[in-house]
mmCIF file of the N, C-alpha and C atoms, coordinates in Angstrom:
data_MODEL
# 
_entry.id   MODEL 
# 
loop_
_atom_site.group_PDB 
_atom_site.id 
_atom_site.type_symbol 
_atom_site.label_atom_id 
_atom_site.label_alt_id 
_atom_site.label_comp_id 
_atom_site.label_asym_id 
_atom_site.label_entity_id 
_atom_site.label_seq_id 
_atom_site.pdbx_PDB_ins_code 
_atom_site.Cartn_x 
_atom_site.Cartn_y 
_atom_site.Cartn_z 
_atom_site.occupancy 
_atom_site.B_iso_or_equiv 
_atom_site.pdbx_formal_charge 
_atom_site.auth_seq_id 
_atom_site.auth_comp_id 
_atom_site.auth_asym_id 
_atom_site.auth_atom_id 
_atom_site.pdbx_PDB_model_num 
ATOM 1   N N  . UNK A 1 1  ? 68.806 18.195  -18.168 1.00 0.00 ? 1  UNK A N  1 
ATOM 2   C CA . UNK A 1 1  ? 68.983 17.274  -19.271 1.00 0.00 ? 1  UNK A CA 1 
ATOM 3   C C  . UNK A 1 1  ? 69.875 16.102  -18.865 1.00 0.00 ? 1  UNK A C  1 
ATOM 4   N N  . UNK A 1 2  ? 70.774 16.712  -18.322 1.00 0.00 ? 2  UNK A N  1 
ATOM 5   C CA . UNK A 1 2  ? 71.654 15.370  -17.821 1.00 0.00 ? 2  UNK A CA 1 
ATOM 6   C C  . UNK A 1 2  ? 71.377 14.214  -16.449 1.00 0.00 ? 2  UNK A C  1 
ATOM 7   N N  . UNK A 1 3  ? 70.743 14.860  -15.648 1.00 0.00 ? 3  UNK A N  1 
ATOM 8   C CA . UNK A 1 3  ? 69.556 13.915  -15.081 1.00 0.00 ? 3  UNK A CA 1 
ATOM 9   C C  . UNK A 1 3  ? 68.684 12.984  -15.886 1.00 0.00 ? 3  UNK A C  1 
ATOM 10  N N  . UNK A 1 4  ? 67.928 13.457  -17.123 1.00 0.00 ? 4  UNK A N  1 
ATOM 11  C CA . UNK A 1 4  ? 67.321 12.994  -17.793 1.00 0.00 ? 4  UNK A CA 1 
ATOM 12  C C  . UNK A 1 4  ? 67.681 11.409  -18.368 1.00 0.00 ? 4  UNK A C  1 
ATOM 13  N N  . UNK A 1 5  ? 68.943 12.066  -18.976 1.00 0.00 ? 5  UNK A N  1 
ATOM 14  C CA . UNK A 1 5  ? 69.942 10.887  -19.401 1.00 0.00 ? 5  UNK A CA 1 
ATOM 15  C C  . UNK A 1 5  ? 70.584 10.086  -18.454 1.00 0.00 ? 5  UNK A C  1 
ATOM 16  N N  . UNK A 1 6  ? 70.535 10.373  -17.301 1.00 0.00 ? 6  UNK A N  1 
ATOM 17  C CA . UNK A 1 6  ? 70.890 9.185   -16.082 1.00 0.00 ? 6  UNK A CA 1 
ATOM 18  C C  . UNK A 1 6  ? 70.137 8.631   -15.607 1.00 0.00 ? 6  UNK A C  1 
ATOM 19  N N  . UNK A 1 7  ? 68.341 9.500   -16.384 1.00 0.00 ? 7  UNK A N  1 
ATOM 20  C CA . UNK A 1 7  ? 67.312 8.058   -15.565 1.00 0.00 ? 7  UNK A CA 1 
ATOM 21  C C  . UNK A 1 7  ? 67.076 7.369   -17.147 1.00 0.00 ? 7  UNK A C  1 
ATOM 22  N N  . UNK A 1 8  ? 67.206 7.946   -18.050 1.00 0.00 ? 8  UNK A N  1 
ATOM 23  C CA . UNK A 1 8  ? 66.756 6.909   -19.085 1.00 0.00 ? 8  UNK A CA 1 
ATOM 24  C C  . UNK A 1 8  ? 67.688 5.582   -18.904 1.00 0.00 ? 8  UNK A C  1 
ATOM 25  N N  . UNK A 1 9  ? 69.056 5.831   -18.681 1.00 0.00 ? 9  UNK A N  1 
ATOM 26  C CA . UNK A 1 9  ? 70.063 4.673   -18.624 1.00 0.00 ? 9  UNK A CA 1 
ATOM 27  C C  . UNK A 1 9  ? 69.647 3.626   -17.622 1.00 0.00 ? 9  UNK A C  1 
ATOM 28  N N  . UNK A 1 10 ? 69.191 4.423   -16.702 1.00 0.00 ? 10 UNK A N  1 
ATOM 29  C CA . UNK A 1 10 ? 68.764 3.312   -15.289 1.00 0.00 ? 10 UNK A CA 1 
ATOM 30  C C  . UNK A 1 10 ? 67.475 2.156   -15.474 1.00 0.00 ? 10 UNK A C  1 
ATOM 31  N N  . UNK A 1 11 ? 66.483 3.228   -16.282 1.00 0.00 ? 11 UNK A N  1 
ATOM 32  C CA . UNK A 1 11 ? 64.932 2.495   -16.868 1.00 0.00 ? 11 UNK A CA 1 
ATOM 33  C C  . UNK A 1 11 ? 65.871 1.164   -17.852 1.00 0.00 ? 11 UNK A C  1 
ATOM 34  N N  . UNK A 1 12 ? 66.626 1.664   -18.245 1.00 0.00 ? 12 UNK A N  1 
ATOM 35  C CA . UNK A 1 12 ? 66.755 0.888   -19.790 1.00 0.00 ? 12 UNK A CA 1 
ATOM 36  C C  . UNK A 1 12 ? 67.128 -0.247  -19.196 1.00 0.00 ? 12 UNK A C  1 
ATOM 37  N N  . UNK A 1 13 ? 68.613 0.079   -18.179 1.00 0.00 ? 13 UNK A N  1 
ATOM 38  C CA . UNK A 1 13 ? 69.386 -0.961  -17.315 1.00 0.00 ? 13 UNK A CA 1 
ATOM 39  C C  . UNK A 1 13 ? 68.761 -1.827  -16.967 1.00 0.00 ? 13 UNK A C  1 
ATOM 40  N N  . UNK A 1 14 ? 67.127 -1.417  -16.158 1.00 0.00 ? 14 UNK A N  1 
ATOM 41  C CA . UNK A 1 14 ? 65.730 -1.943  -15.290 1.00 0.00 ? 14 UNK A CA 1 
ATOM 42  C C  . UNK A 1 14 ? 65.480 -3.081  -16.558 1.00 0.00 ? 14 UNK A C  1 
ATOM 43  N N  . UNK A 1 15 ? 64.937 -2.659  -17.852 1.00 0.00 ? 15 UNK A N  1 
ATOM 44  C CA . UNK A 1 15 ? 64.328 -3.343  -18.830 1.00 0.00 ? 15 UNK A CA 1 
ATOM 45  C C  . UNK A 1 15 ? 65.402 -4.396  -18.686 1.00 0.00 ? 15 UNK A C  1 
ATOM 46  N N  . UNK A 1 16 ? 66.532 -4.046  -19.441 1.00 0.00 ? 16 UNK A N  1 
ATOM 47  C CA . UNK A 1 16 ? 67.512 -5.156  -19.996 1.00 0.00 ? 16 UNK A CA 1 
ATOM 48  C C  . UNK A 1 16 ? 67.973 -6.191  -18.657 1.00 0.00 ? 16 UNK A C  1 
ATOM 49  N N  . UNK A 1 17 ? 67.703 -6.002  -17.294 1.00 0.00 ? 17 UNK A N  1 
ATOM 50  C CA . UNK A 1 17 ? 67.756 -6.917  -16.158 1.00 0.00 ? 17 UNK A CA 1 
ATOM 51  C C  . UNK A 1 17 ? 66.511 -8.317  -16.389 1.00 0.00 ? 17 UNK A C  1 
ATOM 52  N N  . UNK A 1 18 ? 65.702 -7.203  -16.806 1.00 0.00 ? 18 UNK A N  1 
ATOM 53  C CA . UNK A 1 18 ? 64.157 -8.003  -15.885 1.00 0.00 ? 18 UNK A CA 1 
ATOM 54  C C  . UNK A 1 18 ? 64.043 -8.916  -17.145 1.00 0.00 ? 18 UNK A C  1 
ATOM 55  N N  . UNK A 1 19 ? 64.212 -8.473  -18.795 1.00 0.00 ? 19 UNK A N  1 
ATOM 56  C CA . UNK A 1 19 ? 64.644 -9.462  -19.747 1.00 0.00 ? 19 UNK A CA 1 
ATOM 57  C C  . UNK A 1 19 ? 65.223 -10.202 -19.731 1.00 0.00 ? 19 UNK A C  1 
ATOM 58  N N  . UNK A 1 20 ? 66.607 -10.336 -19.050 1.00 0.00 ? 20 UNK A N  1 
ATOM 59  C CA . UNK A 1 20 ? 66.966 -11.579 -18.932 1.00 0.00 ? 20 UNK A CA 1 
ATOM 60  C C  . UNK A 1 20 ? 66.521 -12.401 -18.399 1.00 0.00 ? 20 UNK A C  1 
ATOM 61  N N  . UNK A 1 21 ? 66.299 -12.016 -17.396 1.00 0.00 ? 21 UNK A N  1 
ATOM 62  C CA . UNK A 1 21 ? 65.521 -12.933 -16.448 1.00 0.00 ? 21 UNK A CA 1 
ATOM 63  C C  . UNK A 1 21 ? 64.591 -13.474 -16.866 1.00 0.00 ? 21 UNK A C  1 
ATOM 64  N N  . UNK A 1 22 ? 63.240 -12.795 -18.221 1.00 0.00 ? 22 UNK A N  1 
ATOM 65  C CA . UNK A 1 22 ? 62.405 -13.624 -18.345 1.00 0.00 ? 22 UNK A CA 1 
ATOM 66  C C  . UNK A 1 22 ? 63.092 -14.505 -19.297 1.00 0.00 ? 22 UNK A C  1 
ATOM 67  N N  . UNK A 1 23 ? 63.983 -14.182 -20.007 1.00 0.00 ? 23 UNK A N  1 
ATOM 68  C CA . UNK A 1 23 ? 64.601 -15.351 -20.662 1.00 0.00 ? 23 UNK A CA 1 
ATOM 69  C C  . UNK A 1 23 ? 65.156 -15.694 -20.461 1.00 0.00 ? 23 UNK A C  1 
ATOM 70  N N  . UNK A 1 24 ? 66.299 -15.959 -19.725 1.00 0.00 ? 24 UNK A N  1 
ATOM 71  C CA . UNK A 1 24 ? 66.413 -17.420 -18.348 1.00 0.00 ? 24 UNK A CA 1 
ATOM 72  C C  . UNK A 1 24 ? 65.485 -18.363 -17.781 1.00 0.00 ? 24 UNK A C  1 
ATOM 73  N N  . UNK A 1 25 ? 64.337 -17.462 -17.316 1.00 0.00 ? 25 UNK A N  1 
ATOM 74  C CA . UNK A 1 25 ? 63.061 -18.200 -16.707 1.00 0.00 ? 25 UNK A CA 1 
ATOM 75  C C  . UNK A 1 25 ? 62.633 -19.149 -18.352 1.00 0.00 ? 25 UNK A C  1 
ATOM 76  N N  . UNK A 1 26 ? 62.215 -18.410 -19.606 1.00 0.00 ? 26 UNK A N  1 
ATOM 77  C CA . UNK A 1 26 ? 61.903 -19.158 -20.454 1.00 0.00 ? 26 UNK A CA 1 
ATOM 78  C C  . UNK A 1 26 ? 63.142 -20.255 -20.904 1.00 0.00 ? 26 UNK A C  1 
ATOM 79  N N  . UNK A 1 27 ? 64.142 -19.881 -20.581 1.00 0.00 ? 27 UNK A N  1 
ATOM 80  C CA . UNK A 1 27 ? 65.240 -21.241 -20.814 1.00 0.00 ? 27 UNK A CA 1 
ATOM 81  C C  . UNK A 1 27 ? 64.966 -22.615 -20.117 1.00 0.00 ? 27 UNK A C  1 
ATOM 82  N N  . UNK A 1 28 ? 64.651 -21.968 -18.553 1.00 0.00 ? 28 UNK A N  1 
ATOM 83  C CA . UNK A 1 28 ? 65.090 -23.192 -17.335 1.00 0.00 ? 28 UNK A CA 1 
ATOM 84  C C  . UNK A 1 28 ? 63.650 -23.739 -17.864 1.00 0.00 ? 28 UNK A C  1 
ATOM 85  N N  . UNK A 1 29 ? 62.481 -23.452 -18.226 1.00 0.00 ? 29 UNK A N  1 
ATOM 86  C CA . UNK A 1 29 ? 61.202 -24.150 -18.240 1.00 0.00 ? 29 UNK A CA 1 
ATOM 87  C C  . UNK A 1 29 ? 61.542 -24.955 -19.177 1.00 0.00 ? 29 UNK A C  1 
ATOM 88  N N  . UNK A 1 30 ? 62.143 -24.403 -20.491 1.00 0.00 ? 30 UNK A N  1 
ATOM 89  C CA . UNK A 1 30 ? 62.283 -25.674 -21.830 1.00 0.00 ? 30 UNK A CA 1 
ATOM 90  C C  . UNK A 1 30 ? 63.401 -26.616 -21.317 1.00 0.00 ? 30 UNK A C  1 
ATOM 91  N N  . UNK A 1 31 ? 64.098 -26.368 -20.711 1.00 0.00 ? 31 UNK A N  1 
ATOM 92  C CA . UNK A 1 31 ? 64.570 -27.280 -19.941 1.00 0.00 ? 31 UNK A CA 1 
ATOM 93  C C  . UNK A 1 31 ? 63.961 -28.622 -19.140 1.00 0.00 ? 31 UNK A C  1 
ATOM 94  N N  . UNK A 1 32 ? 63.420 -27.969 -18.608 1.00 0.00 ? 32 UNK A N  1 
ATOM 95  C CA . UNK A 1 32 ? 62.691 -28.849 -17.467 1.00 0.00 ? 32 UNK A CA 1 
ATOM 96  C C  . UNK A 1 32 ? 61.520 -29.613 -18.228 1.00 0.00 ? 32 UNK A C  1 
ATOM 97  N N  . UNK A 1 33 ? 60.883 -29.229 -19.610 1.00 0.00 ? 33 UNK A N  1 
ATOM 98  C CA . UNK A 1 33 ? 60.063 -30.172 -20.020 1.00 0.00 ? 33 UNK A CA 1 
ATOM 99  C C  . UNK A 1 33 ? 60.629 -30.727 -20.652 1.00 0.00 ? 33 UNK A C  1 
ATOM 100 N N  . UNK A 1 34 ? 62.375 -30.394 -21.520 1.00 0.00 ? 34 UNK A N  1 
ATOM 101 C CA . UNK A 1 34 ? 62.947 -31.155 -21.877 1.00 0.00 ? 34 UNK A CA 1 
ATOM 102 C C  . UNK A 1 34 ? 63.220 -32.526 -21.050 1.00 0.00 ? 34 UNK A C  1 
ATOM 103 N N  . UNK A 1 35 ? 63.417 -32.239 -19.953 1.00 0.00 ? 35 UNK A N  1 
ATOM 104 C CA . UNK A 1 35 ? 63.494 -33.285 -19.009 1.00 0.00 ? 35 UNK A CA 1 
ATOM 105 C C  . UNK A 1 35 ? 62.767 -34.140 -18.603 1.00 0.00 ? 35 UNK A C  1 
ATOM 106 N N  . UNK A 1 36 ? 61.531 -33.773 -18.630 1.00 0.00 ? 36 UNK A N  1 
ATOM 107 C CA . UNK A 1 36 ? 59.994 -34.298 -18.325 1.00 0.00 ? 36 UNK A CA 1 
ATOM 108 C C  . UNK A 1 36 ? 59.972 -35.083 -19.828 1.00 0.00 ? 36 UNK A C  1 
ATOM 109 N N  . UNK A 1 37 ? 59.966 -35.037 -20.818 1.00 0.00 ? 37 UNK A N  1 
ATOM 110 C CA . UNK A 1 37 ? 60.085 -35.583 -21.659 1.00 0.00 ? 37 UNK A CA 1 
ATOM 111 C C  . UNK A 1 37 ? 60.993 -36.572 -21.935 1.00 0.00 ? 37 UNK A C  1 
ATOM 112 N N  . UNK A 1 38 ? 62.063 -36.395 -21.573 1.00 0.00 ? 38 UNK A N  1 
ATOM 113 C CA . UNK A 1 38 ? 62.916 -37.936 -21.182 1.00 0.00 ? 38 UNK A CA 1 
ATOM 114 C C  . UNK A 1 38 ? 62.832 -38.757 -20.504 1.00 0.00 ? 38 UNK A C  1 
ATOM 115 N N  . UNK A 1 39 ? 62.331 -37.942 -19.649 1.00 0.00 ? 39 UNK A N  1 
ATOM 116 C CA . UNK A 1 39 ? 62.180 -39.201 -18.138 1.00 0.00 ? 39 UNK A CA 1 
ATOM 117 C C  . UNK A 1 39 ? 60.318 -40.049 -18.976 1.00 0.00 ? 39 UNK A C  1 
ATOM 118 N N  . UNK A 1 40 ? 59.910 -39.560 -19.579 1.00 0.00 ? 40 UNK A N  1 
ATOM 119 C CA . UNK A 1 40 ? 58.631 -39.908 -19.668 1.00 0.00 ? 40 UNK A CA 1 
ATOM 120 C C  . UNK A 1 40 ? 58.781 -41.071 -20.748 1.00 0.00 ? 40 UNK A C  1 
ATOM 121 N N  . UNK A 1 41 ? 59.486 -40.696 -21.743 1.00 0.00 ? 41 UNK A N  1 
ATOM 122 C CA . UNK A 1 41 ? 60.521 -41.646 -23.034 1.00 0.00 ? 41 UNK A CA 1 
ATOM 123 C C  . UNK A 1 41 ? 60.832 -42.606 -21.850 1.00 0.00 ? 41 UNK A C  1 
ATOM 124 N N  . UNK A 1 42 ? 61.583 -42.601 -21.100 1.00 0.00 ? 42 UNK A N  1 
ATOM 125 C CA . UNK A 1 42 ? 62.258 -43.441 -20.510 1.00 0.00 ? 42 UNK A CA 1 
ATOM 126 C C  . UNK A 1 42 ? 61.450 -44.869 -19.699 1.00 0.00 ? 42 UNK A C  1 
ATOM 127 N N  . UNK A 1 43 ? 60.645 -44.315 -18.858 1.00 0.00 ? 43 UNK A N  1 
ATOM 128 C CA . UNK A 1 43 ? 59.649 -44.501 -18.682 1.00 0.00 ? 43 UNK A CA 1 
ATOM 129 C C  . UNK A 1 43 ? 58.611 -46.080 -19.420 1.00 0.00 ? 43 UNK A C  1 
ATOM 130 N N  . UNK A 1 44 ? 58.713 -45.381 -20.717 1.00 0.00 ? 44 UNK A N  1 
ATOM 131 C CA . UNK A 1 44 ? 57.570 -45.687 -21.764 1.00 0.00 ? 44 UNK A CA 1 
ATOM 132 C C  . UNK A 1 44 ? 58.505 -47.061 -22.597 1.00 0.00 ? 44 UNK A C  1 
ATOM 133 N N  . UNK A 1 45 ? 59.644 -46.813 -21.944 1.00 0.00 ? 45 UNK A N  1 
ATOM 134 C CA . UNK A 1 45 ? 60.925 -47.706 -23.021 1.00 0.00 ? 45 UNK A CA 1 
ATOM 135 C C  . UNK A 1 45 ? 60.660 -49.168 -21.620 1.00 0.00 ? 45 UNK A C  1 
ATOM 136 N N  . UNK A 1 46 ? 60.757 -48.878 -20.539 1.00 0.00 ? 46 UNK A N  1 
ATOM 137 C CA . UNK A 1 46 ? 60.930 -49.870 -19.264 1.00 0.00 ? 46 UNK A CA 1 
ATOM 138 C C  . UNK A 1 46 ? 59.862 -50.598 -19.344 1.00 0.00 ? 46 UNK A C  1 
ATOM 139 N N  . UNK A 1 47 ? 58.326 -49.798 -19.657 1.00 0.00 ? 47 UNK A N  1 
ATOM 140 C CA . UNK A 1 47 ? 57.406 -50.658 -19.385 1.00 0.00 ? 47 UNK A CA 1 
ATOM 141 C C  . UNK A 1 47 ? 57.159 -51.336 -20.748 1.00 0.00 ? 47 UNK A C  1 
ATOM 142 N N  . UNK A 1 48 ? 57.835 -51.226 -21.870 1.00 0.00 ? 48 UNK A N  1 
ATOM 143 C CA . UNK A 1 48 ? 57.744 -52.175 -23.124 1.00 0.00 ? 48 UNK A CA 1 
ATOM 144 C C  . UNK A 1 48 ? 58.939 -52.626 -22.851 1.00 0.00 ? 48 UNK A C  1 
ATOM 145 N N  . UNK A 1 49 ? 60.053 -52.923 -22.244 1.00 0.00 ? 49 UNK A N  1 
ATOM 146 C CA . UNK A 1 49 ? 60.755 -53.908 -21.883 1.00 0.00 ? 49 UNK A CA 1 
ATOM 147 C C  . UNK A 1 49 ? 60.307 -55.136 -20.912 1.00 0.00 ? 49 UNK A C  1 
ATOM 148 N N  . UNK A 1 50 ? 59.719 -54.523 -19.986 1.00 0.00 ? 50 UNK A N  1 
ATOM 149 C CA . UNK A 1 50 ? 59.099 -55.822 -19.057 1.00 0.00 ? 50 UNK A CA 1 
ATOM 150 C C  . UNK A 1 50 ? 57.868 -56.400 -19.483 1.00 0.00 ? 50 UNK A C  1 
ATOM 151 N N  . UNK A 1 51 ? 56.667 -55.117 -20.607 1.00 0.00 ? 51 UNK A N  1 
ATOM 152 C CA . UNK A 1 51 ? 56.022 -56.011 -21.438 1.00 0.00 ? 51 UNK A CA 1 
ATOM 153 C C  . UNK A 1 51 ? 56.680 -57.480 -22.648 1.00 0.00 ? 51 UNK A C  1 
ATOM 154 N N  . UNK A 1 52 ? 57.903 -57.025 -23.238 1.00 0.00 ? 52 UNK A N  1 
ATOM 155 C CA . UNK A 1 52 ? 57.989 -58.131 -23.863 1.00 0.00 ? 52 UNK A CA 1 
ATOM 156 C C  . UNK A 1 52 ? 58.788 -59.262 -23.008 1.00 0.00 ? 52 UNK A C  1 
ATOM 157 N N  . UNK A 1 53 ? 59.277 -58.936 -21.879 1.00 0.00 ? 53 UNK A N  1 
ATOM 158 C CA . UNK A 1 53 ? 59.964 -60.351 -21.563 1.00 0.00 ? 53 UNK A CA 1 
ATOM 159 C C  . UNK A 1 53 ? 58.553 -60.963 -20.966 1.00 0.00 ? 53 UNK A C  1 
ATOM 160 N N  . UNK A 1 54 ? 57.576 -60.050 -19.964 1.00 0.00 ? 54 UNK A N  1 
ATOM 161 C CA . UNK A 1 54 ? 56.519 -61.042 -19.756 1.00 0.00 ? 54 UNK A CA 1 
ATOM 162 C C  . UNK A 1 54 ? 55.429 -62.177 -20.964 1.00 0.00 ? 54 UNK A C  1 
ATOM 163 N N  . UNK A 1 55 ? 56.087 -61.259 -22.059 1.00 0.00 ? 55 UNK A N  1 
ATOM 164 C CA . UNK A 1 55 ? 55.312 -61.864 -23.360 1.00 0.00 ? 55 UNK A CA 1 
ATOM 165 C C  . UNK A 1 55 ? 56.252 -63.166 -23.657 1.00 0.00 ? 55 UNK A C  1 
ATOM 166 N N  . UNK A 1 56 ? 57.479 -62.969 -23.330 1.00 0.00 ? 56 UNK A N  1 
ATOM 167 C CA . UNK A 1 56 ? 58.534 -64.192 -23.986 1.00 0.00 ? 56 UNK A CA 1 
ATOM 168 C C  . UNK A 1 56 ? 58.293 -65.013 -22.863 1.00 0.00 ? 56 UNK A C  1 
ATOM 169 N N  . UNK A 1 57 ? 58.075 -65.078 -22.014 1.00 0.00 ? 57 UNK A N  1 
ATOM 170 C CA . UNK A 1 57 ? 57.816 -65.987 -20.225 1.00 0.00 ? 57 UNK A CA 1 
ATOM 171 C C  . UNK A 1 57 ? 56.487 -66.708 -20.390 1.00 0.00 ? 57 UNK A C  1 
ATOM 172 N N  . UNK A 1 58 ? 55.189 -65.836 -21.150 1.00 0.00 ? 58 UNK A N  1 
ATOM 173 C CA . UNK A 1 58 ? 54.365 -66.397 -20.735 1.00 0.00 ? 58 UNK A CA 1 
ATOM 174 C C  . UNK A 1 58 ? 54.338 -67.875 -22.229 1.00 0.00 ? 58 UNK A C  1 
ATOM 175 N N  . UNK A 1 59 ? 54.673 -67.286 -23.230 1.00 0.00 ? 59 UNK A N  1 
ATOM 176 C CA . UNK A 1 59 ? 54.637 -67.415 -24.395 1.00 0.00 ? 59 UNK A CA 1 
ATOM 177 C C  . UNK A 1 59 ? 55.680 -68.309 -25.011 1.00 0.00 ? 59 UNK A C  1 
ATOM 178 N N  . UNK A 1 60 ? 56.578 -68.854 -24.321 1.00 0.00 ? 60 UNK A N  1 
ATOM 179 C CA . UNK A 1 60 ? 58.330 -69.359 -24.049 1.00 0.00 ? 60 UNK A CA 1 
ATOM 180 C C  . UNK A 1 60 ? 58.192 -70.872 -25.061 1.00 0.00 ? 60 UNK A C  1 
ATOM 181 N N  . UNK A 1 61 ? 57.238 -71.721 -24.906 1.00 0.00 ? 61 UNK A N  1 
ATOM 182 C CA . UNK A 1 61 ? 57.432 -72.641 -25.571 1.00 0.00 ? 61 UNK A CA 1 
ATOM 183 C C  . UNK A 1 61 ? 56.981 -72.379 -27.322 1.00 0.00 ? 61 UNK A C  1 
ATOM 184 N N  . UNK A 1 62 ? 55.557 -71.583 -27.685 1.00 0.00 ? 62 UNK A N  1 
ATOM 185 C CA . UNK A 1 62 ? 55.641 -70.978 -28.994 1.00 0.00 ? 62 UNK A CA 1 
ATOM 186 C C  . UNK A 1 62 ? 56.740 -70.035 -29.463 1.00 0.00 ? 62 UNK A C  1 
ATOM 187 N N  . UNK A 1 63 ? 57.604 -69.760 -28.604 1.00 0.00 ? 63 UNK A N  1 
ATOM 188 C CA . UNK A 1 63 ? 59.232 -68.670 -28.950 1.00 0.00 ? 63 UNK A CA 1 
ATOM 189 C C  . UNK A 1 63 ? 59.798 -69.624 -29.494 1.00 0.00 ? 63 UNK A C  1 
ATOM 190 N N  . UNK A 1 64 ? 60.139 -70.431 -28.695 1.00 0.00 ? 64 UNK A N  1 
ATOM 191 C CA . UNK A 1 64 ? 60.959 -71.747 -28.991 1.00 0.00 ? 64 UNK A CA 1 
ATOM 192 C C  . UNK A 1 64 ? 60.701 -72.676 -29.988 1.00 0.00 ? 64 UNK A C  1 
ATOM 193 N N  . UNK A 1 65 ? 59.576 -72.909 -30.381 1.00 0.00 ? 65 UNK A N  1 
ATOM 194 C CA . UNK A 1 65 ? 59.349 -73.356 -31.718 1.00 0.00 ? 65 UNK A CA 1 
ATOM 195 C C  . UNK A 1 65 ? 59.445 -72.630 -32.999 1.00 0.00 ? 65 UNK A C  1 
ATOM 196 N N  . UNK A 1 66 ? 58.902 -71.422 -33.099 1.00 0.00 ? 66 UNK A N  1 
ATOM 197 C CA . UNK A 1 66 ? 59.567 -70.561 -33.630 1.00 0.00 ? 66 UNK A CA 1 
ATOM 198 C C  . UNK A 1 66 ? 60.851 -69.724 -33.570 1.00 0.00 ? 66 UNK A C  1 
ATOM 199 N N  . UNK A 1 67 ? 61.383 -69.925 -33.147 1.00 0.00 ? 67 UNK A N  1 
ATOM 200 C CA . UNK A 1 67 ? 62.993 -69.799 -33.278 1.00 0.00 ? 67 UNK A CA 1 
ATOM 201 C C  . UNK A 1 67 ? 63.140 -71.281 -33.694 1.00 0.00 ? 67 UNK A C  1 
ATOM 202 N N  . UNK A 1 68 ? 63.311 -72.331 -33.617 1.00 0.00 ? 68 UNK A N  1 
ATOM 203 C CA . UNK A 1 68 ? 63.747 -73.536 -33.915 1.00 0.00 ? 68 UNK A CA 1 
ATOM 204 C C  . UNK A 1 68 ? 63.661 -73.515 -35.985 1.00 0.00 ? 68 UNK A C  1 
ATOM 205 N N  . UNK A 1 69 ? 61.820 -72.658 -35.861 1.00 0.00 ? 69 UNK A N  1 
ATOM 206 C CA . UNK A 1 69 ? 61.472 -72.778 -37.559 1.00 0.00 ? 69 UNK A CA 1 
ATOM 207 C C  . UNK A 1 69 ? 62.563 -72.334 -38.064 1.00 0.00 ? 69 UNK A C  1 
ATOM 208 N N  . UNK A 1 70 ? 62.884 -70.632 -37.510 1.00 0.00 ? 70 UNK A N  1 
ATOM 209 C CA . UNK A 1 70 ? 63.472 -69.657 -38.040 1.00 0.00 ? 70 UNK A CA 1 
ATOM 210 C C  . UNK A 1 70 ? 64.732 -70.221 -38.182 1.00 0.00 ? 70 UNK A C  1 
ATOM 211 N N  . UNK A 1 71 ? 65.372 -70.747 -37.446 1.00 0.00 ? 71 UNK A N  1 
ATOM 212 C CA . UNK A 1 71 ? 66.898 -71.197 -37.667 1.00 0.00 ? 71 UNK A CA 1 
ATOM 213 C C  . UNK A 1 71 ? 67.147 -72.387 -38.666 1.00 0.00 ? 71 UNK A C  1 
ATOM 214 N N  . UNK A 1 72 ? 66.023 -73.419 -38.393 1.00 0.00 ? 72 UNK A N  1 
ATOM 215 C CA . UNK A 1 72 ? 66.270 -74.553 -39.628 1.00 0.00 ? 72 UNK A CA 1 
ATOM 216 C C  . UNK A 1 72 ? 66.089 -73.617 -40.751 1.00 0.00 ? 72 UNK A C  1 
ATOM 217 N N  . UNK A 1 73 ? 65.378 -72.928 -41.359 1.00 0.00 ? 73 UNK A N  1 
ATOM 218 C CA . UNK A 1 73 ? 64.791 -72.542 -42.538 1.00 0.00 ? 73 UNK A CA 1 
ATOM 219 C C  . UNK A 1 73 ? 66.033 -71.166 -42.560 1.00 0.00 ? 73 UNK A C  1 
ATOM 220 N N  . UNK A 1 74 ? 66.866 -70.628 -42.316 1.00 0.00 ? 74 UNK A N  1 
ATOM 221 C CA . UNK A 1 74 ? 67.887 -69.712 -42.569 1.00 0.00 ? 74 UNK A CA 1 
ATOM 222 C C  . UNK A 1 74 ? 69.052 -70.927 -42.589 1.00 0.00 ? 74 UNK A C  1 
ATOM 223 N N  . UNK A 1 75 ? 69.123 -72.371 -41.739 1.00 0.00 ? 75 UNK A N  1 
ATOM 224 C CA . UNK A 1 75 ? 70.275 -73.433 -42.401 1.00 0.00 ? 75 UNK A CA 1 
ATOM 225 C C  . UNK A 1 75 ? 69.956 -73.569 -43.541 1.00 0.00 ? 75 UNK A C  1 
ATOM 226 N N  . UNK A 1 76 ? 69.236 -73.742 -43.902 1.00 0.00 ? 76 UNK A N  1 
ATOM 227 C CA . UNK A 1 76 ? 68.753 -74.868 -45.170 1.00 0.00 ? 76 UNK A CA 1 
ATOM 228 C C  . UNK A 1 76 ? 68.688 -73.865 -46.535 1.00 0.00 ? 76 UNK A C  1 
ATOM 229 N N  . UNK A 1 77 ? 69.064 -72.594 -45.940 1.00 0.00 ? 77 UNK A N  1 
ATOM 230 C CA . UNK A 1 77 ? 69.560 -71.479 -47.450 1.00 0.00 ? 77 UNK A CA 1 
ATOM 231 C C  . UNK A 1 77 ? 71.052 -72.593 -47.559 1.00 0.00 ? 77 UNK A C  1 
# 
């Protein structure tokens, strides 16, 4: 009997190891797409930054007239 009870402890020990581990393993993955997901945000933020300055570059003299509208017409409140 008391053998018995020194392998159930060991199986159990076995279980409660190999569990962590898969939930560690399931931690580090949400991790890592957490990460994949920022970098991808990030990403997605750079290329609509260099989309709008190429839009203000190509587009620079209709900016400029409109900003000119926008500012007389916010004086003239």
């Amino acid at each position: 009997m008391q053998d018995l009870m020194v392998y159930v402890n060991e199986v159990m020990e076995e279980i409660r190891g190999r569990c962590a581990g898969v939930f560690c393993s399931a931690l580090s993955v949400g991790c890592e797409e957490s990460a994949q997901g920022t970098t991808e945000y990030a990403i997605l933020v750079g290329v609509l930054v260099v989309i709008a300055i190429v839009a203000i570059v190509a587009f620079r003299d209709r900016v400029s007239e409109l900003w000119d509208a926008i500012s007389s017409g916010i004086n003239s409140l």
